[in-house]
C-alpha positions as CSV (number, residue, x, y, z in Angstrom):
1,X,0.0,0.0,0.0
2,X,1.2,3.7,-1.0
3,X,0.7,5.3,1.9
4,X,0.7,9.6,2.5
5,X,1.5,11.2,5.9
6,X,0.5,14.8,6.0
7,X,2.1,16.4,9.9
8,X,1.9,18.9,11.5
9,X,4.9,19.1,14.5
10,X,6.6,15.4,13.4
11,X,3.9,12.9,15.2
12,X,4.2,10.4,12.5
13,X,7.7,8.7,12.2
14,X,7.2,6.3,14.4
15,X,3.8,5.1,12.8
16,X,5.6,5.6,9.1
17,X,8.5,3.5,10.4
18,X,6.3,0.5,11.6
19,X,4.5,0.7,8.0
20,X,7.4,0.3,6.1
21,X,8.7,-2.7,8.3
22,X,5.1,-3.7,6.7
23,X,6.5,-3.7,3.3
24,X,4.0,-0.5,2.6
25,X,5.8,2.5,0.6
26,X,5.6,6.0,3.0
27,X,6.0,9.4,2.2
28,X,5.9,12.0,4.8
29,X,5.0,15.8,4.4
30,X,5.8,17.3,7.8
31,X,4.6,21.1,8.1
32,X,7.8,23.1,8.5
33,X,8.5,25.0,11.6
34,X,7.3,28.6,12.7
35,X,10.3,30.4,11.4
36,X,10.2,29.0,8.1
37,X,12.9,26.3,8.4
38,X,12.2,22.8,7.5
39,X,11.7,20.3,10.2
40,X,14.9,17.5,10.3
41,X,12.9,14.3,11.9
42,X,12.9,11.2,10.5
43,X,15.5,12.2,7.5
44,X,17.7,8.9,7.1
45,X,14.8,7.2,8.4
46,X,11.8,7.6,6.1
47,X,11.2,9.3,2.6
48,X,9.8,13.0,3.2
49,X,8.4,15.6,1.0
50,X,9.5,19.6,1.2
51,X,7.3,20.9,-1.8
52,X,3.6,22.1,-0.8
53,X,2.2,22.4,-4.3
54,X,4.4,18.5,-5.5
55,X,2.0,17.7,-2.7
56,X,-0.9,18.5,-3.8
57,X,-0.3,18.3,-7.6
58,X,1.1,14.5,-7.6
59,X,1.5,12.5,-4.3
60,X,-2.3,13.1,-3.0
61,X,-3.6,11.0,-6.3
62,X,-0.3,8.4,-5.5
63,X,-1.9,7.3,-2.2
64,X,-3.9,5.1,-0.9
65,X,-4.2,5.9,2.5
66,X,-3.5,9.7,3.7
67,X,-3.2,9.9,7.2
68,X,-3.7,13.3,8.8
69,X,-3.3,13.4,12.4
70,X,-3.6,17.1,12.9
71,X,-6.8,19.2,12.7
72,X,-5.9,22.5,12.3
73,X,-3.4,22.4,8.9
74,X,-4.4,21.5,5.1
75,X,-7.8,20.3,6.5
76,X,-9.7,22.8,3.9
77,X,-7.0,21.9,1.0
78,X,-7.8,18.1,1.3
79,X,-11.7,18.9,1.8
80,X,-12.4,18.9,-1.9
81,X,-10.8,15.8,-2.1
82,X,-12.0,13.9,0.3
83,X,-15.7,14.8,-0.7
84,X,-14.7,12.7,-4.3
85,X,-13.4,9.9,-1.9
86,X,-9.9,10.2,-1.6
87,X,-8.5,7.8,1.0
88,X,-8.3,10.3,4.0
89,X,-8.0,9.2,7.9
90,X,-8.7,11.8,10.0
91,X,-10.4,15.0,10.6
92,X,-12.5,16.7,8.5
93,X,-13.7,20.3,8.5
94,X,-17.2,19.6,10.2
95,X,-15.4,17.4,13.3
96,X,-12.8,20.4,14.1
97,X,-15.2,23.0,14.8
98,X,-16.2,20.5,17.6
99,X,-12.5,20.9,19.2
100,X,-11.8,24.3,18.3
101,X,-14.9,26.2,18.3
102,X,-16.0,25.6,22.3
103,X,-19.5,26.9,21.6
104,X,-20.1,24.2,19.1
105,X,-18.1,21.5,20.7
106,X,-20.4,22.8,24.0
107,X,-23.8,22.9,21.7
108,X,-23.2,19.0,20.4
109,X,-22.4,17.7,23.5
110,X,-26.0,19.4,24.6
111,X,-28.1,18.0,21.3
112,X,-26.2,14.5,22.3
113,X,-28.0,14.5,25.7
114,X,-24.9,14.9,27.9
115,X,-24.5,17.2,31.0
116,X,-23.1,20.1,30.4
117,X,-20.9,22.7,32.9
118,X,-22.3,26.1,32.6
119,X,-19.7,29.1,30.7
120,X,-19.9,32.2,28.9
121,X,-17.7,33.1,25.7
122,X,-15.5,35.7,25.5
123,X,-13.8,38.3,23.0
124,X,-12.5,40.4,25.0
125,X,-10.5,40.5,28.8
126,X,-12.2,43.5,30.6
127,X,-15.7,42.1,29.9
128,X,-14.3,38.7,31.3
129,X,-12.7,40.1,34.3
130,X,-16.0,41.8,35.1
131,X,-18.0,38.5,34.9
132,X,-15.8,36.6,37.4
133,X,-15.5,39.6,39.8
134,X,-19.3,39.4,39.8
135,X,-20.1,35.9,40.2
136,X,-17.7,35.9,42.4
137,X,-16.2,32.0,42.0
138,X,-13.2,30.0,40.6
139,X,-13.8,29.3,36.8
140,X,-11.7,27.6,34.3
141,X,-10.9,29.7,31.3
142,X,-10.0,27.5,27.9
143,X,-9.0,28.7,23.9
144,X,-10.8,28.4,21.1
145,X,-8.9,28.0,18.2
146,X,-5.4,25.9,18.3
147,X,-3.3,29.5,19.2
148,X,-1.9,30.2,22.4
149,X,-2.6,27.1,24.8
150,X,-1.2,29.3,27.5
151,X,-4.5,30.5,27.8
152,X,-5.7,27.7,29.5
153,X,-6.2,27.8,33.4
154,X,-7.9,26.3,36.0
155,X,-8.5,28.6,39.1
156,X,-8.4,28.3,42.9
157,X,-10.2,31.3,43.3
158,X,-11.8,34.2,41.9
159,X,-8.9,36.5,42.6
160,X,-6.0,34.3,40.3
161,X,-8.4,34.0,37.6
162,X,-9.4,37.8,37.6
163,X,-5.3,38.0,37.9
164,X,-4.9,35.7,35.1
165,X,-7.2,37.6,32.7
166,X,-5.3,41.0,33.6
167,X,-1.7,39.6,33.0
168,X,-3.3,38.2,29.1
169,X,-4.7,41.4,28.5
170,X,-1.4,43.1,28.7
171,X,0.2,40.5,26.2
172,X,-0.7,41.5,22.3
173,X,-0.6,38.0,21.1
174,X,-3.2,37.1,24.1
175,X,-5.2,39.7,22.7
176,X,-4.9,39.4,19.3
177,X,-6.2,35.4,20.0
178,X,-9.0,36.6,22.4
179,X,-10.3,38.8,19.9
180,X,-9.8,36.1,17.2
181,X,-10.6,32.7,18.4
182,X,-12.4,34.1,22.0
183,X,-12.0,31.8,25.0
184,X,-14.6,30.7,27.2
185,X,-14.9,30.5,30.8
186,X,-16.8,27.9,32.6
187,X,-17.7,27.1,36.5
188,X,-14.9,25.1,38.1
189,X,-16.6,21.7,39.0
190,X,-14.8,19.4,41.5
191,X,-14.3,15.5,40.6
192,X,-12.5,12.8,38.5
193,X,-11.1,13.7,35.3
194,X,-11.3,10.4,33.2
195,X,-11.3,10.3,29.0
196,X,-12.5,7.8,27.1
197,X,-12.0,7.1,23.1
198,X,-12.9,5.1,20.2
199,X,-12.1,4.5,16.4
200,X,-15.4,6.1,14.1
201,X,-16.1,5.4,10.3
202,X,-19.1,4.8,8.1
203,X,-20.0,1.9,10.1
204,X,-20.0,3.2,13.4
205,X,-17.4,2.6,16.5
206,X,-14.4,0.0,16.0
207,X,-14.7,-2.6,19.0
208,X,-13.2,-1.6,22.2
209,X,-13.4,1.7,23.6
210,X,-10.1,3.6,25.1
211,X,-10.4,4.5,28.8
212,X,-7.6,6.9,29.5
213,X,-5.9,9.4,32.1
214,X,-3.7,11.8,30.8
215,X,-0.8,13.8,32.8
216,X,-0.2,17.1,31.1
217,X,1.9,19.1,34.1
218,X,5.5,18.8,33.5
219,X,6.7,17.7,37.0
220,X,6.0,14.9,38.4
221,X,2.6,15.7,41.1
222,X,1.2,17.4,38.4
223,X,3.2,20.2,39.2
224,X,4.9,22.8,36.6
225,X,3.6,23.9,33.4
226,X,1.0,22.4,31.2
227,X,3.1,20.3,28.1
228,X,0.1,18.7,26.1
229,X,0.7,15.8,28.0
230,X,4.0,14.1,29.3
231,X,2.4,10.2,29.4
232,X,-0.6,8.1,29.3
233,X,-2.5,5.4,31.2
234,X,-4.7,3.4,28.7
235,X,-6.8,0.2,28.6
236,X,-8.8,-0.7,26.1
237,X,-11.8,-2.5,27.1
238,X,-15.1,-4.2,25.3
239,X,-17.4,-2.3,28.2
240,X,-17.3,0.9,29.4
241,X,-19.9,2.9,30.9
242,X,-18.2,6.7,30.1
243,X,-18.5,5.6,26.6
244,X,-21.7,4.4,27.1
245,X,-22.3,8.0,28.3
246,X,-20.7,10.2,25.9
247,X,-19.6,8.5,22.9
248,X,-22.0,6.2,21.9
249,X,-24.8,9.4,22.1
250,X,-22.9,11.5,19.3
251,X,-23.1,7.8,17.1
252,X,-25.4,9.8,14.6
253,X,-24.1,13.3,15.1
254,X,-20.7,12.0,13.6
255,X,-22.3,9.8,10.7
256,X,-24.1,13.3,9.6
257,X,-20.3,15.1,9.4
258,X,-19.0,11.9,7.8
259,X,-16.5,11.5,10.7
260,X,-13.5,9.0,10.0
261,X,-10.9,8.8,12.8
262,X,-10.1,8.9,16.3
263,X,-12.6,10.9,18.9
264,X,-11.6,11.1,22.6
265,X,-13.6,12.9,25.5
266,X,-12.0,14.2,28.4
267,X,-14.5,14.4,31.2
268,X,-15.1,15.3,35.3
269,X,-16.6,12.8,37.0
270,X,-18.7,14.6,40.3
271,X,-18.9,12.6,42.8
272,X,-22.7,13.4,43.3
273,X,-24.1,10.1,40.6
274,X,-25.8,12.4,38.4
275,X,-22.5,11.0,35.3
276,X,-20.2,13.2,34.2
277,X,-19.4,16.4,32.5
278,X,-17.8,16.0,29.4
279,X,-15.0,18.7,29.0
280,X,-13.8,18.5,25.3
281,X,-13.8,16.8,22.2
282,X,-10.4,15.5,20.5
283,X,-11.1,15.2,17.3
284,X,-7.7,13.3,16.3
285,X,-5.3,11.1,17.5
286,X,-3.5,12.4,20.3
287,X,-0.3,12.6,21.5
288,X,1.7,10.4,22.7
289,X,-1.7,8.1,23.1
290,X,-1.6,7.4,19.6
291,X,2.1,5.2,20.8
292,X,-0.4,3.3,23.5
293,X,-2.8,2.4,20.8
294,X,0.5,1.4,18.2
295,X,2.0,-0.9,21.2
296,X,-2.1,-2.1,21.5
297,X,-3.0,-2.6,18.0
298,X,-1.6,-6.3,16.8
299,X,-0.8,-6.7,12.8
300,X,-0.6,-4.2,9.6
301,X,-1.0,-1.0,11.2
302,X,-2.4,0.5,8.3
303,X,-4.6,-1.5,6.6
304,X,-7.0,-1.5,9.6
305,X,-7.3,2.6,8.7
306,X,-8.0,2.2,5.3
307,X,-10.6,-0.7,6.1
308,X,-12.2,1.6,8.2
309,X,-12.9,4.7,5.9
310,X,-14.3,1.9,3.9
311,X,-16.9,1.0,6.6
312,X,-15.3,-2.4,7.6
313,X,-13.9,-2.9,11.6
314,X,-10.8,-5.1,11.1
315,X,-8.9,-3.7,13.9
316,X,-7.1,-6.0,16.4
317,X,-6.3,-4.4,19.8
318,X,-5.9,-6.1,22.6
319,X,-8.2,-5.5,25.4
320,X,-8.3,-5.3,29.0
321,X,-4.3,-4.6,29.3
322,X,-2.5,-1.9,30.5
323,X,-0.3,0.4,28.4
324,X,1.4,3.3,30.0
325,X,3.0,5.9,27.7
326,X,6.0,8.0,28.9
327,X,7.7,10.9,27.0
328,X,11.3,12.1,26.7
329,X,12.2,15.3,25.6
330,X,14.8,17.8,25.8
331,X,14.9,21.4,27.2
332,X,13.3,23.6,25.9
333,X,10.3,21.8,25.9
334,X,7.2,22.8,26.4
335,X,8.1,26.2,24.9
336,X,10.1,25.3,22.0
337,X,12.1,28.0,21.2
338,X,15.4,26.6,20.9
339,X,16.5,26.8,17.6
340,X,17.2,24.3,15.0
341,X,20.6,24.1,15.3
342,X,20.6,24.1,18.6
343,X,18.5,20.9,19.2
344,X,19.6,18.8,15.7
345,X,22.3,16.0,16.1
346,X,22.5,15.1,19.8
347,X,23.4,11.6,19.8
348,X,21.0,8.6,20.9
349,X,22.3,5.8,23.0
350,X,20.7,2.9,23.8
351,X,17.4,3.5,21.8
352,X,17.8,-0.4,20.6
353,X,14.6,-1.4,21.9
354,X,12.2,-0.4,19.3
355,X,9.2,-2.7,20.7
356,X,9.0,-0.2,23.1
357,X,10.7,2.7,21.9
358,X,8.7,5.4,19.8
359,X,10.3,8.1,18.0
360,X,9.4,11.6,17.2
361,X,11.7,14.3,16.7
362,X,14.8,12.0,15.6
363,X,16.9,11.4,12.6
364,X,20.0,9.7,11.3
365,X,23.2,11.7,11.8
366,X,26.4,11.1,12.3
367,X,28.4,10.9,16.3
368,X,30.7,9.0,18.5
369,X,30.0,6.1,19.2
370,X,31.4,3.5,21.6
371,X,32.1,-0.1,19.9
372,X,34.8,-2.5,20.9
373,X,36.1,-0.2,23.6
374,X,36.7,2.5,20.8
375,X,35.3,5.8,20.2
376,X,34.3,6.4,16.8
377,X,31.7,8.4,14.9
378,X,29.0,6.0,13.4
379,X,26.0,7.1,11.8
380,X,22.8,6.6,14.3
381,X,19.6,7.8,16.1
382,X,20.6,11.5,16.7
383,X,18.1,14.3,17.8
384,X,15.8,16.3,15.4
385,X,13.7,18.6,17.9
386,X,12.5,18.7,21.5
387,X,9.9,16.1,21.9
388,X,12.2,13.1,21.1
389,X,10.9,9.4,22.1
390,X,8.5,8.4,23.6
391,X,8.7,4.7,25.3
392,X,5.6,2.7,26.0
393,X,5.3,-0.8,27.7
394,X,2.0,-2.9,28.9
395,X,1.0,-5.5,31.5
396,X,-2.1,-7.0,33.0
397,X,-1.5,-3.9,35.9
398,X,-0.3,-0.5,35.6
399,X,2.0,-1.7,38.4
400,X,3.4,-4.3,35.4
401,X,2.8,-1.7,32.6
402,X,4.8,0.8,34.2
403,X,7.6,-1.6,35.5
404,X,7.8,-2.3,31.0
405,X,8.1,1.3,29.8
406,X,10.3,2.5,32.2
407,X,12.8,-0.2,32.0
408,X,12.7,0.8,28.4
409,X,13.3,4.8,29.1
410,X,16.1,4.4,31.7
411,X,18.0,2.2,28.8
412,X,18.5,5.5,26.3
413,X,20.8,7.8,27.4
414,X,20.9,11.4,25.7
415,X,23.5,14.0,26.5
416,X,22.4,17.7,27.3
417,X,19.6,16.8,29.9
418,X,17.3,14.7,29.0
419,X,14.1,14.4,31.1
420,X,10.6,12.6,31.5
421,X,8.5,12.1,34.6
422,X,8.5,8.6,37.0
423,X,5.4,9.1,38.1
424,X,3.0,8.4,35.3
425,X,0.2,5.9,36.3
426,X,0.7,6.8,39.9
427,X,0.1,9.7,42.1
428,X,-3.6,11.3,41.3
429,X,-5.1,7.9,40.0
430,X,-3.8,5.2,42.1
431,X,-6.0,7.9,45.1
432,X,-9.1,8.4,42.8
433,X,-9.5,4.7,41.4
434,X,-11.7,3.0,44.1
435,X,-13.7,6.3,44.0
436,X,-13.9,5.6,40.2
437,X,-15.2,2.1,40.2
438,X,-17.6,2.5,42.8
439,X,-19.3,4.7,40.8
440,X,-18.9,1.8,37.8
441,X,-16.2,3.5,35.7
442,X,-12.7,1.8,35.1
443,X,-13.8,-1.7,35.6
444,X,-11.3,-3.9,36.4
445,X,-8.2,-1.6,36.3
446,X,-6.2,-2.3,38.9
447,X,-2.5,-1.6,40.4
């Protein structure tokens, strides 16, 4: 199978890389950076493509299966085609107003029968800051749009979120995105956050739905800045009463938008019975949970996504084990600023272990290397970015799960400060997990 990656931020290599071990040809368009300059991962590894319009003019009509598993780039370039029925995977322009536009994703979630927490969308700060210092209560404030994640904040109190709003209204570009995009700001509700996912296409869900906790501080105790997310808990399971809740409703909502693709809702779980509050929609893989689901999914792992945008489930996951996901980058991640040269050729050691061992922002390069008690320069894995590897590993427990991935991660060795957290699978969920299934989520997860 000819298959076409189109990337936004280099989430695809290590998917591309387990294709070709397949015997499927890959090409891989990877956005280029902010600055202009063309992104370095996965050259040596896997064939890429620089040109936007070669793109578009020849390797679209060469594929048959393009992958997108970004929402915000080339989604209104490949519209036209995908309405003729070109092999696309991913999201389509109806499915990311869900994600990016909060009032929609809000007003679906409400026409789907779910529970929704009360907010108010915004344009502008002053009008904000006037509706908290009124009501008088912590709120969590959240983007539209895919700009300025920054803008994301969950208060303790009325006072740090009527702070927060000042200190964005003195920044231009937190402006600029306010009045763009808006932001909206909803009551702070107390209770469990939990996601669940599944696989959609023209003939409905995939079996087996993806229960999942995400960890998106930096440090470990979910302290530090928010990264996206630094590592995953997932198990995929045959039952699960959150999807029951809020996936399975918006069955017909996503047949009408002709939906193919990964869709994940993060929710709050009250503690009060009355089921949750569904936060957000994902309307894509995500990342690094997309690894989980690779070091899940047994067999071809492409042919199952071009089955699917044909309407037929031939997707083998395993069920009912654990996968923990755990990602290694360098500094200056989360922020990114560093430049290209800067971050491109530190060498990789100890990255043998490719069972467990996803990479991202890595390429071939030359650097020494240690072989018969000699020091010689060798071409091997060598940096390409920040966000580097990520290393996954699975077991009947998460006690077993996280004993696999990081035996993996303490094996690679990277010079210039390397760093991940211990503590994913631990900590917040080990407390909150017999509160969970009491209620009847998480079913059989255990430690």
């Amino acid at each position: 199978m000819r298959i076409l990656a189109i990337d936004v931020g280099s989430n695809c290599l290590d998917w591309l890389m387990r294709c070709q071990e397949w015997g499927h040809q890959v090409l891989w368009y990877d956005k280029p950076r902010p600055d202009g300059t063309d992104r370095h991962a996965g050259e040596g590894i896997v064939p890429k493509i620089r040109d936007y319009d070669e793109l578009r003019r020849k390797w679209l009509g060469w594929a048959d299966l393009i992958y997108t598993p970004d929402n915000v780039s080339y989604l209104e370039m490949l519209e036209p085609y995908r309405r003729i029925g070109y092999p696309i995977y991913g999201c389509n322009l109806a499915a990311v107003e869900w994600e990016l536009d909060r009032e929609v994703g809000q007003k679906v979630m409400e026409e789907c029968g779910m529970r929704i927490i009360p907010g108010k969308t915004f344009h502008d700060y002053d009008s904000a800051i006037a509706y908290v210092k009124k009501q008088g209560k912590a709120f969590v404030s959240k983007p539209s749009g895919d700009g300025e994640r920054a803008m994301s904040y969950v208060a303790d109190s009325a006072a740090d979120m009527v702070y927060m709003l000042g200190r964005w209204n003195k920044i231009d570009k937190y402006r600029s995105a306010a009045r763009k995009d808006g932001f909206i700001l909803q009551e702070k509700i107390s209770g469990i956050e939990m996601a669940v996912g599944g696989f959609f296409g023209p003939d409905g869900w995939s079996k087996g739905w993806v229960e999942n906790w995400e960890n998106k501080k930096l440090m470990n105790g979910d302290l530090g800045v928010n990264t996206g997310e630094m590592g995953t808990t997932v198990r995929v399971v045959r039952q699960s009463k959150l999807a029951d809740e809020v996936l399975k409703p918006a069955t017909e909502h996503l047949k009408w938008i002709g939906y193919v693709g990964y869709v994940d809702v993060n929710c709050m779980i009250p503690t009060d019975g009355k089921g949750p509050y569904p936060l957000e929609w994902t309307m894509r893989d995500g990342w690094p949970i997309r690894h989980n689901l690779t070091a899940l999914i047994e067999g071809d792992p492409a042919q199952w996504m071009a089955d699917k945008i044909q309407g037929r489930d031939t997707l083998k996951i395993r069920m009912d084990e654990v996968c923990i996901s755990v990602l290694m980058a360098l500094p200056d991640f989360p922020y990114s600023k560093i430049t290209n040269k800067e971050l491109c050729g530190i060498p990789i050691y100890g990255a043998e272990d490719m069972e467990h061992l996803h990479f991202s922002e890595v390429m071939m390069g030359t650097a020494p290397r240690e072989v018969n008690g000699k020091v010689v320069d060798l071409p091997g894995p060598v940096t390409a970015g920040d966000y580097v590897l990520v290393a996954t590993g699975t077991g009947e427990t998460i006690t077993g799960a996280r004993r696999s991935a990081y035996s993996a991660i303490k094996k690679v060795k990277i010079p210039n400060s390397p760093f991940y957290r211990t503590d994913i699978g631990v900590g917040r969920l080990k407390k909150q997990l017999p509160e969970l299934q009491a209620m009847g989520y998480a079913k059989g997860l255990s430690y």
